[in-house]
C-alpha positions as CSV (number, residue, x, y, z in Angstrom):
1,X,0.0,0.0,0.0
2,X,1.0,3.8,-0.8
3,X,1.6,5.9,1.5
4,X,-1.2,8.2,0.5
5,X,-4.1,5.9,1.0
6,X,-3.8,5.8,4.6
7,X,-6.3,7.8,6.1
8,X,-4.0,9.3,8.7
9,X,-1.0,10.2,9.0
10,X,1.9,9.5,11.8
11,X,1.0,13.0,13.0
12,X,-2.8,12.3,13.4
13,X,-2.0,8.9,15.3
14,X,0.3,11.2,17.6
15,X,-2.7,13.9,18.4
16,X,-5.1,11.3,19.2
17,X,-2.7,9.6,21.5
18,X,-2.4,12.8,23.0
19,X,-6.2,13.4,23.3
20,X,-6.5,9.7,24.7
21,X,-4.2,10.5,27.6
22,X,-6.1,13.6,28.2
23,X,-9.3,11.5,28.7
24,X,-7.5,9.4,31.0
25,X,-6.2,12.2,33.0
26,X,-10.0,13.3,33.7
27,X,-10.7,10.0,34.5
28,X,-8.9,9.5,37.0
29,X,-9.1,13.3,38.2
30,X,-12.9,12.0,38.9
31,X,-12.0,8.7,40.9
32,X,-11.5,8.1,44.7
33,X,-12.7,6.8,47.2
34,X,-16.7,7.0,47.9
35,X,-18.3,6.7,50.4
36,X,-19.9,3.8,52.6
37,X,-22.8,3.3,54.5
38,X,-20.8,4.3,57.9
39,X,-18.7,6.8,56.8
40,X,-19.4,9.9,54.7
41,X,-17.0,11.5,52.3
42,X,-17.3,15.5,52.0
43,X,-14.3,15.1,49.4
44,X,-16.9,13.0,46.9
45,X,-18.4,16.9,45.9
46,X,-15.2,19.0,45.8
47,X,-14.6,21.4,42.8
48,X,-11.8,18.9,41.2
49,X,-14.2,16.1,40.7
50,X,-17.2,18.0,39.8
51,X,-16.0,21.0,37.4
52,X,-12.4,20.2,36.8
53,X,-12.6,16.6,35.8
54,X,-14.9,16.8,33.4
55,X,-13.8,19.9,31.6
56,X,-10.6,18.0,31.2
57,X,-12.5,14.9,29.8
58,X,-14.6,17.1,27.5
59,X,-11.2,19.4,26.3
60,X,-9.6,15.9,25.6
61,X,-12.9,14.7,23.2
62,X,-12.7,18.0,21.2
63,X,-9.0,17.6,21.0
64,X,-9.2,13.6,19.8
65,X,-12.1,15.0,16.8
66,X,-9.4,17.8,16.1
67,X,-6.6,15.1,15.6
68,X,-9.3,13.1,13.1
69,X,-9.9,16.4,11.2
70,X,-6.9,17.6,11.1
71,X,-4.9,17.4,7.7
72,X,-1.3,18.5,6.7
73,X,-1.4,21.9,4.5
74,X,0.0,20.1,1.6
75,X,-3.3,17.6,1.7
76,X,-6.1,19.5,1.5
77,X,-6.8,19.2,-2.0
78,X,-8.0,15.3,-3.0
79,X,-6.2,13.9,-5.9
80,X,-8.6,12.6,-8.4
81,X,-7.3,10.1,-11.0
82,X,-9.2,10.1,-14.3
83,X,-10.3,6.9,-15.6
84,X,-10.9,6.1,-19.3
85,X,-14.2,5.3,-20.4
86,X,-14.0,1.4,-22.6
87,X,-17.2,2.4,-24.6
């Protein structure tokens, strides 16, 4: 296979790794311990887990559909290849 039917690139692979590990980071930003039946956890409603967390998840989902959009300046025009008509 060509190089140029690939889809993506090295470069979009990279910015979606990038994005992924953003995701992650929110993730686990939002974890912790709960609470149990006997013992309450005042840390379970704190700003990190319920603003901060998910803005990072949310930045890191805009960031991975940037890295599947994005394209190289010398690609944006699409090749077409002319085929001959056997009439």
């Amino acid at each position: 296979m060509k190089k140029e039917q690939f889809a993506f690139g090295r470069t979009n692979f990279i910015l979606l790794a990038i994005g992924i590990t953003i995701v992650i980071l929110g993730l686990v930003l939002m974890s912790g311990s709960g609470s149990t039946e006997t013992h309450f956890d005042p840390e379970i409603f704190s700003a990190l887990r319920i603003k901060t967390a998910p803005s990072v998840c949310l930045f890191g989902y805009l960031f991975m559909i940037f890295a599947i959009l994005w394209r190289p300046a010398g690609k944006h025009k699409t090749q077409t290849h002319k085929t001959e008509d056997n009439e």
